[in-house]
C-alpha positions as CSV (number, residue, x, y, z in Angstrom):
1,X,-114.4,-188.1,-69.1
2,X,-115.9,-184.4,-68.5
3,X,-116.8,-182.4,-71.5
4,X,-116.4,-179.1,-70.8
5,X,-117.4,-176.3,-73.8
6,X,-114.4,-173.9,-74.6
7,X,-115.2,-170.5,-72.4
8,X,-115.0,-167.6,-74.7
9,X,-111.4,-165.5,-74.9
10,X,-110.6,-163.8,-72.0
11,X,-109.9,-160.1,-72.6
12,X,-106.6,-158.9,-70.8
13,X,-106.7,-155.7,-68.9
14,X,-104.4,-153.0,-70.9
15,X,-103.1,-152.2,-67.7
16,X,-99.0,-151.6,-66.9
17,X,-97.4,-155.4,-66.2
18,X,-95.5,-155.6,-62.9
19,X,-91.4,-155.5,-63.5
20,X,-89.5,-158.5,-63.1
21,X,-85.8,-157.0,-63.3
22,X,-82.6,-159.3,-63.4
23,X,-79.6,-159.2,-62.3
24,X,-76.7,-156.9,-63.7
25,X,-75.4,-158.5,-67.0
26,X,-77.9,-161.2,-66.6
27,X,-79.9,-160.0,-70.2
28,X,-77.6,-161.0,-72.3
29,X,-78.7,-164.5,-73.3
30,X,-82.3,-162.7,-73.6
31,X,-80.7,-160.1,-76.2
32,X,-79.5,-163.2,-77.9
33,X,-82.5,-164.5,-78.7
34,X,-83.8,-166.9,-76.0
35,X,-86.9,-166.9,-73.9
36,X,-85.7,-168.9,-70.6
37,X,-84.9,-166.5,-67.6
38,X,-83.7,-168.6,-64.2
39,X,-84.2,-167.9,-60.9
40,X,-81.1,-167.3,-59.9
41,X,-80.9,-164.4,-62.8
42,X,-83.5,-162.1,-60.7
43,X,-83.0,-159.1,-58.8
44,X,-84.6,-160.2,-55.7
45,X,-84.3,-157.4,-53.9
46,X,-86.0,-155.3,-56.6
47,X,-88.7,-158.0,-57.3
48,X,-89.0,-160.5,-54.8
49,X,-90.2,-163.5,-56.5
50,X,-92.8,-164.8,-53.8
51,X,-94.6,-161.1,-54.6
52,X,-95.7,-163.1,-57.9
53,X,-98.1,-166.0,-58.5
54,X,-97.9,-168.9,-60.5
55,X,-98.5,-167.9,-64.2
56,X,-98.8,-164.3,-63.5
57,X,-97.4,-162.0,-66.5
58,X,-94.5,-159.6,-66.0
59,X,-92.8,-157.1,-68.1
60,X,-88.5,-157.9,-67.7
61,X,-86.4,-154.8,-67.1
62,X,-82.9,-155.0,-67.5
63,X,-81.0,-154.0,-64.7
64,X,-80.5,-150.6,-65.9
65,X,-84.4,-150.7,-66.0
66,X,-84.7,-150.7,-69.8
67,X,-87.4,-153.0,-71.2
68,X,-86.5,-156.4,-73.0
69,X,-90.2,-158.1,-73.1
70,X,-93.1,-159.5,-71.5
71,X,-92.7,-162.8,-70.0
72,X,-95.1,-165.4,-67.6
73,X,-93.4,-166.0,-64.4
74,X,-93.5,-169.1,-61.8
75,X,-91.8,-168.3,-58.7
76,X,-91.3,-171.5,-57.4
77,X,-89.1,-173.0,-60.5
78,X,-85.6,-172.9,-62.0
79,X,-87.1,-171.8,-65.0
80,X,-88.5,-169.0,-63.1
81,X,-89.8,-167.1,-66.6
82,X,-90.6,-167.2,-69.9
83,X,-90.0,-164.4,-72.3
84,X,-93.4,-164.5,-74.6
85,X,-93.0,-160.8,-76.7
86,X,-90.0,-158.7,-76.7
87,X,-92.7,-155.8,-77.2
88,X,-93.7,-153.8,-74.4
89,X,-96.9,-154.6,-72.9
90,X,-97.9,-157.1,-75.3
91,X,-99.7,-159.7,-73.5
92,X,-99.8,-163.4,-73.8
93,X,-103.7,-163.3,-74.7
94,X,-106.0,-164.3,-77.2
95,X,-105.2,-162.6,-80.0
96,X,-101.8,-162.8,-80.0
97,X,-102.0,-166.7,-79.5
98,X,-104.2,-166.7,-82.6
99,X,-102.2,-164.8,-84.7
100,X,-98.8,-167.1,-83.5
101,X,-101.3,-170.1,-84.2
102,X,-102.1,-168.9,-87.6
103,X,-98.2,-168.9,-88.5
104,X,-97.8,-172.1,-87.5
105,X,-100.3,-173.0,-89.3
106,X,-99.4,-171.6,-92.2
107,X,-96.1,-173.3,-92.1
108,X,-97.4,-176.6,-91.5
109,X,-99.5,-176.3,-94.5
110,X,-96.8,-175.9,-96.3
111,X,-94.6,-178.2,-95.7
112,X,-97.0,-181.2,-95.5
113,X,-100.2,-182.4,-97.9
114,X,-102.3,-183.9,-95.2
115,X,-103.8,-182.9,-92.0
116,X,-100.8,-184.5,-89.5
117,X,-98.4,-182.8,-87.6
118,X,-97.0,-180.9,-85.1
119,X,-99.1,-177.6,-85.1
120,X,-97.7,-176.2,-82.2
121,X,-93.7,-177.0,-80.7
122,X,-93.5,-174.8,-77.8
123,X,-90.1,-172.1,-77.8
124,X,-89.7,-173.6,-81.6
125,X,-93.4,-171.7,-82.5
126,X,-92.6,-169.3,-80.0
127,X,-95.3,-170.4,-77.7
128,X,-93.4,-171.9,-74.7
129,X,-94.9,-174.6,-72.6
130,X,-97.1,-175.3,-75.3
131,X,-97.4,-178.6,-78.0
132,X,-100.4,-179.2,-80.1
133,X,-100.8,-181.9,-82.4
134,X,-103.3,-182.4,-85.3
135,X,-105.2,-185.6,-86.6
136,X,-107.5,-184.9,-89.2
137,X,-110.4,-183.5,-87.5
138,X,-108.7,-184.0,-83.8
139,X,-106.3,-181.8,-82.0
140,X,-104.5,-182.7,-78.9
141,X,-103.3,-180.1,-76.3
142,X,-100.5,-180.5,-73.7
143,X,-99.4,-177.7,-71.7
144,X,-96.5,-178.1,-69.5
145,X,-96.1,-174.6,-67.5
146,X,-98.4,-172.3,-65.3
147,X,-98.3,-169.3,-67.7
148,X,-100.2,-171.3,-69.9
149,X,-102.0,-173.6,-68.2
150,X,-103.1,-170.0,-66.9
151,X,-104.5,-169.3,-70.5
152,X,-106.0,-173.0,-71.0
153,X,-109.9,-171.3,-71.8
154,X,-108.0,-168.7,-74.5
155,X,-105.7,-171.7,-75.9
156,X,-108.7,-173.7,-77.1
157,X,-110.8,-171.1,-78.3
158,X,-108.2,-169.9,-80.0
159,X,-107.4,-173.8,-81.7
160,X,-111.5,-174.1,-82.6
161,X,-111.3,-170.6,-84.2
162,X,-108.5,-171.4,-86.4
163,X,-109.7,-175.0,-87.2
164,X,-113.0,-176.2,-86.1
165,X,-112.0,-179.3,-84.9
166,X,-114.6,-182.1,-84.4
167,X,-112.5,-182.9,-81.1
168,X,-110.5,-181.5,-78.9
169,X,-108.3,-183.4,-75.8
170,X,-106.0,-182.1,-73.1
171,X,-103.4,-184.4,-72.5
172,X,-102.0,-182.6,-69.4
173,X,-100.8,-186.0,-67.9
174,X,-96.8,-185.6,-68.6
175,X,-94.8,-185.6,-65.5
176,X,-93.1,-182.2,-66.5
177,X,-96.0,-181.0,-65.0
178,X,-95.1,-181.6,-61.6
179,X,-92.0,-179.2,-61.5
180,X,-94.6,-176.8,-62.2
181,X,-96.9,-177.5,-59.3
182,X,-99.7,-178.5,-61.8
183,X,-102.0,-181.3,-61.7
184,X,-102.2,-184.0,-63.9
185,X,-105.1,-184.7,-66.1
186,X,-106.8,-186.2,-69.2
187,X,-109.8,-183.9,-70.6
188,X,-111.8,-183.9,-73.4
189,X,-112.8,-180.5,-74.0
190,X,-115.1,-180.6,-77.1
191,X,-116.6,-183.6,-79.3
192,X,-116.3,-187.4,-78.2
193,X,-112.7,-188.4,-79.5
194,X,-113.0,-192.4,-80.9
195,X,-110.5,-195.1,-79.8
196,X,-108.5,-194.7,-83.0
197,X,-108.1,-191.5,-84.6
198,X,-105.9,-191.7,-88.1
199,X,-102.4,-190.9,-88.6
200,X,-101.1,-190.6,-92.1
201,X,-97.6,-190.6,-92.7
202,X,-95.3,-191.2,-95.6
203,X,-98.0,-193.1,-97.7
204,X,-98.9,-194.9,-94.7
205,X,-101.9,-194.8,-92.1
206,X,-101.9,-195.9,-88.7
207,X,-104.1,-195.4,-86.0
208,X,-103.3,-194.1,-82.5
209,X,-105.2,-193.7,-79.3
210,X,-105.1,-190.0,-78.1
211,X,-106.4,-190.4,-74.9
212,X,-104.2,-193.6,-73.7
213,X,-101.2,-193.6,-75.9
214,X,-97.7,-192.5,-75.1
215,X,-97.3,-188.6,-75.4
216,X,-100.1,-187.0,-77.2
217,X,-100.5,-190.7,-78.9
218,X,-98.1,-190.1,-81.8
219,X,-94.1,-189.2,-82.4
220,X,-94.2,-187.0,-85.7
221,X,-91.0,-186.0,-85.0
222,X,-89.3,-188.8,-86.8
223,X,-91.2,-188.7,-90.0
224,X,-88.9,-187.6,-92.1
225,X,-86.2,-190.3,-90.7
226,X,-88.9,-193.1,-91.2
227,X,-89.1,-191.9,-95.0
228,X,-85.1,-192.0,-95.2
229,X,-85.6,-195.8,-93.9
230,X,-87.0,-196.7,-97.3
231,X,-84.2,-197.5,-99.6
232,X,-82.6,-199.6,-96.6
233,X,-85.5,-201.7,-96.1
234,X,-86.5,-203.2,-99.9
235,X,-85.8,-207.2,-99.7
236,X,-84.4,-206.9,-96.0
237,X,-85.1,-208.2,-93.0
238,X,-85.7,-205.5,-90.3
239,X,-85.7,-205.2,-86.2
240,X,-87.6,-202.6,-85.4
241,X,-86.9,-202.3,-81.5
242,X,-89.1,-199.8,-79.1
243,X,-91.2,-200.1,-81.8
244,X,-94.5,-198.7,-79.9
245,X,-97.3,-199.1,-82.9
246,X,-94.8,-199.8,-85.3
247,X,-94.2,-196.3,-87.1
248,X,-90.8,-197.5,-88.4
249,X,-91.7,-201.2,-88.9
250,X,-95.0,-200.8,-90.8
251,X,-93.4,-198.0,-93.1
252,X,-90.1,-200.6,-93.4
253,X,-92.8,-203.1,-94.6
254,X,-94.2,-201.2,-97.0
255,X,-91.1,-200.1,-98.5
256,X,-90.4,-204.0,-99.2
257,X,-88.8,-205.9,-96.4
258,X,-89.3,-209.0,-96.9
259,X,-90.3,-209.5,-92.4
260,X,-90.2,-207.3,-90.0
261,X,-89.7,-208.1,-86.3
262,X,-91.3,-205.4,-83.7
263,X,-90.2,-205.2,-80.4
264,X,-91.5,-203.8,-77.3
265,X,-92.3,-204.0,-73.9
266,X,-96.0,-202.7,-74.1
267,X,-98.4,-205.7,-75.7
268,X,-100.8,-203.3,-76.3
269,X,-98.8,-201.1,-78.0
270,X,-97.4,-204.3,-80.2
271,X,-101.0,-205.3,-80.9
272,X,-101.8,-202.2,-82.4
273,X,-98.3,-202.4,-84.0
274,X,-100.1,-205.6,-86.0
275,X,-103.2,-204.0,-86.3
276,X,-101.6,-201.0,-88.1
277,X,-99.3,-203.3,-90.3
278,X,-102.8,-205.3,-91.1
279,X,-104.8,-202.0,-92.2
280,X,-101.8,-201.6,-94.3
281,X,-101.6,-204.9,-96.4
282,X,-98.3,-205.9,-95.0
283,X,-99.8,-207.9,-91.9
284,X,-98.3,-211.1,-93.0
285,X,-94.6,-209.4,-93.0
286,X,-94.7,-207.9,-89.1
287,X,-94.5,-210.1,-86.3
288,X,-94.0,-209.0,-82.6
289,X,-91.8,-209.7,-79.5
290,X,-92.9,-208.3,-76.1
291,X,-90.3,-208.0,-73.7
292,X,-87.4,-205.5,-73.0
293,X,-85.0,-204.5,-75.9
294,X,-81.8,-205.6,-74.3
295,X,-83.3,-208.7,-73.0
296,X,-84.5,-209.3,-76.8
297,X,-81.1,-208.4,-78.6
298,X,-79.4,-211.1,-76.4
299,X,-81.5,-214.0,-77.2
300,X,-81.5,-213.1,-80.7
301,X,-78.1,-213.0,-80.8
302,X,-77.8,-216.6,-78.6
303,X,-79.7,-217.7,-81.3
304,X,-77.8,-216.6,-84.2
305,X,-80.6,-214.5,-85.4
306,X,-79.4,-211.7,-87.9
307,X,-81.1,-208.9,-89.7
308,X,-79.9,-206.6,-92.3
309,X,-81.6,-203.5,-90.7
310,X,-82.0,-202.9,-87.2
311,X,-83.8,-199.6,-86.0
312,X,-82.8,-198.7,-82.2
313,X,-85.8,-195.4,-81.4
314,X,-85.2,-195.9,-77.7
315,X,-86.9,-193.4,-75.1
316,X,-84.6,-190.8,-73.6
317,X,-81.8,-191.9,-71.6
318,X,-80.3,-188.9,-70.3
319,X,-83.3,-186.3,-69.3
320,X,-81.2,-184.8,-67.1
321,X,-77.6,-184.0,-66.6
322,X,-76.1,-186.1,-63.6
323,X,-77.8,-188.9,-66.3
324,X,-75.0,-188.2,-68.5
325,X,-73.0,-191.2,-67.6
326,X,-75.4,-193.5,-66.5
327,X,-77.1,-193.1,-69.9
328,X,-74.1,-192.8,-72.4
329,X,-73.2,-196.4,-71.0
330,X,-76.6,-197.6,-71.9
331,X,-76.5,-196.3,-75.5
332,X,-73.7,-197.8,-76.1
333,X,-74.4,-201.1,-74.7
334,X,-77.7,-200.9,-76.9
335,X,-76.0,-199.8,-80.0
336,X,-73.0,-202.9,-79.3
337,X,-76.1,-205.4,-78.7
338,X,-77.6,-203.8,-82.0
339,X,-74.7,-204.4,-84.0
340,X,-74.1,-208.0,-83.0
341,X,-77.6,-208.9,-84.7
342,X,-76.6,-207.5,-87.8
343,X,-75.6,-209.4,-91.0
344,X,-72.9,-208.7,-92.9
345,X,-73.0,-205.0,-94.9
346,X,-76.7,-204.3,-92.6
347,X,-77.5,-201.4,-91.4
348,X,-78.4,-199.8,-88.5
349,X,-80.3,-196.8,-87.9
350,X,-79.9,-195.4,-84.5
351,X,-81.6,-192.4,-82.7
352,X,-81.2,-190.3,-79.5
353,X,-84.2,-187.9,-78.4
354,X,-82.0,-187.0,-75.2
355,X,-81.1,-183.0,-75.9
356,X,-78.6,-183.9,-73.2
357,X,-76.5,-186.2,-75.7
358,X,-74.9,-183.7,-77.9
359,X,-74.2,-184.8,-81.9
360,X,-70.9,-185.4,-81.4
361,X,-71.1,-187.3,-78.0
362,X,-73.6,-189.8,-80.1
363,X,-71.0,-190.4,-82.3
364,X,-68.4,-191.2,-80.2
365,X,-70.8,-193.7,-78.5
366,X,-71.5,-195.3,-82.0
367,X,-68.2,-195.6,-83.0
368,X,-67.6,-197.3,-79.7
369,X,-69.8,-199.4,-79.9
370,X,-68.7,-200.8,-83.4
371,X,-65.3,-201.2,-81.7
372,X,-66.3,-203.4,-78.7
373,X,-69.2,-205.6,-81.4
374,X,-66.2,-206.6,-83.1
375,X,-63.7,-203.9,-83.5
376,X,-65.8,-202.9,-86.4
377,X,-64.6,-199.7,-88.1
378,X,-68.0,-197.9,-89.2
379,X,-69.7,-195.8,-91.9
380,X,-72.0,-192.8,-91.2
381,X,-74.8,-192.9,-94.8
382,X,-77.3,-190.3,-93.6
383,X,-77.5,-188.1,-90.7
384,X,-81.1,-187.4,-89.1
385,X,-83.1,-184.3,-87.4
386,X,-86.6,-183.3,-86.0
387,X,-89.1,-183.0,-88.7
388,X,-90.5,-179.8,-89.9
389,X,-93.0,-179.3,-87.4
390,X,-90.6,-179.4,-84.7
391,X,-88.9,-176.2,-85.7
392,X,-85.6,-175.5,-83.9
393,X,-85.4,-172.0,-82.1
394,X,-81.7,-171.0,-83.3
395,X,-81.0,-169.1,-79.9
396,X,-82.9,-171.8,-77.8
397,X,-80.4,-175.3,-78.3
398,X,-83.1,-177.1,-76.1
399,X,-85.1,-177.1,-79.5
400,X,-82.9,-179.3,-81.5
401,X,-83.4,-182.5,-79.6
402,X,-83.7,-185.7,-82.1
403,X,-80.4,-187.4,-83.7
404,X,-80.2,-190.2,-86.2
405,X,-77.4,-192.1,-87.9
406,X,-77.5,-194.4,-90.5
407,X,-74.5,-196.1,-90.4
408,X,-72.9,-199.5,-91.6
409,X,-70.0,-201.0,-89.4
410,X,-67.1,-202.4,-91.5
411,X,-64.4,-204.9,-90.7
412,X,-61.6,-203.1,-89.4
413,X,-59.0,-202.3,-92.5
């Protein structure tokens, strides 16, 4: 792994920004509030797009010429620009990434007693194509678009300014990458990051591998859902399925279920899954199941297995659009499978991280699912969202992402 020591900030030249103008009528989803600009919203023949280069800064004009903001352009992308100041000739730069960093912060801070979270959610901190993710003493990077890929040296400068962190890792390895043209890569950028850096969460501590785990090697998004989980889990038996490291099954635990089955189809994530429930005191609770979730909820069922909590936190089903049907069928065959396993008056806590299955789409794939299970009639308890440090950009509906249900499914009336 190279080590490479954080250049110091770059200083932007003051100079005017080149227009990018759009189309007639094409500002007004910019006046509304959000940052994405598409191709085919360009004036082409005022700004030909292959004039710009990959993560090159503009400054969009409206088609009556009038200034709406400075954005970072790729020309070879749908998302062909992101909208990063709606002052004129404010650059994406040091300084203003500092001072965007410090509110973050701030809120963060806030909101949560330890040193775990989400620093940094991309449109939602208004820093698009950008995630951070603190650990204690270890902050993990992932940039997903040229513009800022463009300011890596400034981005981590800017993150050991604000908290001197004893590490520091790129984890420029996610595949969105590749729409962008950008490589793929695993850095370490300052300090010698440890196997197992510590997560704590709800009363609970886990460790995670920030080099090698899934994502940035955590999913804070769901905190607050796993804290929900509480009340459900004293005396019960719990399935936690797509466990990973066993976030929800370790916290279940130590709420007082009584066992706790983990499944997943990753033995090393289940191992760590044990070894987290062990550095917790409730190793003699968890037990694991390798093998796909589907495949698992069948035999269980065969064997007449039931549990009186059963988690489905499956990865996204529907990333993109022409998904939609392919990936509503398999949430709702999960969910049916789900139910099937559950005894009498359990519950089951169900969660979508596809943006692309609306709230009310979920729903109707719950409710059938209780139908075909048994022609169950079912109960919504608690409704779940994105934690805190996954704010939601009000203008910007890609932001609000993450669904959960508690429900109970009843015999029909």
């Amino acid at each position: 792994m190279e080590h490479v020591l954080a250049q110091p900030p770059s200083v932007g030249s003051r100079t005017h920004l080149p227009p990018l103008y759009l189309r007639k009528d094409e500002e007004r989803r910019l006046r509304a509030g959000h940052l994405w600009i598409f191709s085919n919203e360009i004036d082409t023949d005022r700004s030909p797009l292959k004039s710009f280069s990959a993560g090159q800064q503009v400054e969009v004009r409206s088609h009556r010429d009038r200034v709406l903001g400075t954005a970072y352009v790729n020309p070879h992308t749908l998302i062909c620009a992101r909208l990063v100041s709606r002052q004129r000739h404010q650059r994406l730069d040091y300084d203003l990434l500092l001072a965007r960093l410090r509110r973050a912060l701030a809120m963060r801070q806030r909101r949560y007693p330890g040193a775990c979270y989400r620093l940094v959610f991309g449109e939602g901190d208004c820093l698009p194509g950008l995630v951070i993710d603190r650990f204690g003493d270890a902050c993990v990077i992932q940039i997903t678009t040229a513009g800022m890929e463009a300011l890596k040296q400034d981005i981590v400068a800017a993150v050991e300014t604000l908290l001197q962190p004893a590490h520091i890792i790129l984890r420029n390895d996610t595949a969105v990458r590749l729409l962008e043209a950008l490589p793929l890569y695993v850095e370490t950028i300052h300090g010698n990051p440890p196997d197992c850096v510590m997560v704590e969460e709800n009363g609970a501590r886990f460790c995670c591998n920030p080099l090698t785990g899934q994502k940035t090697g955590w999913y804070y998004d769901h905190r607050d859902n796993r804290a929900r989980l509480a009340p459900y889990a004293r005396g019960a038996r719990v399935l936690d399925l797509f466990s990973y490291s066993g976030a929800w099954g370790v916290q279940a635990a130590l709420a007082g279920a009584c066992e706790v089955l983990c499944v997943d189809d990753s033995r090393q994530a289940l191992e760590q899954a044990l070894q987290n429930a062990r550095q917790n005191g409730v190793g003699a609770k968890v037990s694991i199941l390798d093998g796909d979730a589907f495949d698992a909820l069948r035999n269980l069922r065969e064997e007449r297995q039931r549990f009186d909590v059963v988690v489905v936190d499956p990865p996204a089903f529907i990333k993109r659009k022409k998904d939609l049907a392919g990936g509503l069928d398999a949430y709702r065959r999960l969910n049916q499978l789900a139910m099937q396993v559950l005894t009498e008056d359990g519950i089951l806590v169900s969660a979508s991280c596809s943006y692309h299955l609306k709230h009310e789409a979920f729903l109707g794939v719950l409710r059938q699912a209780a139908q075909q299970a048994s022609g169950c009639c079912l109960q919504i308890l608690e409704q779940g969202h994105q934690g805190a440090d996954h704010p939601v950009h009000p203008a910007i509906p890609e932001t609000n992402y993450l669904k959960a249900f508690f429900c109970r499914p009843l015999p029909p009336p």
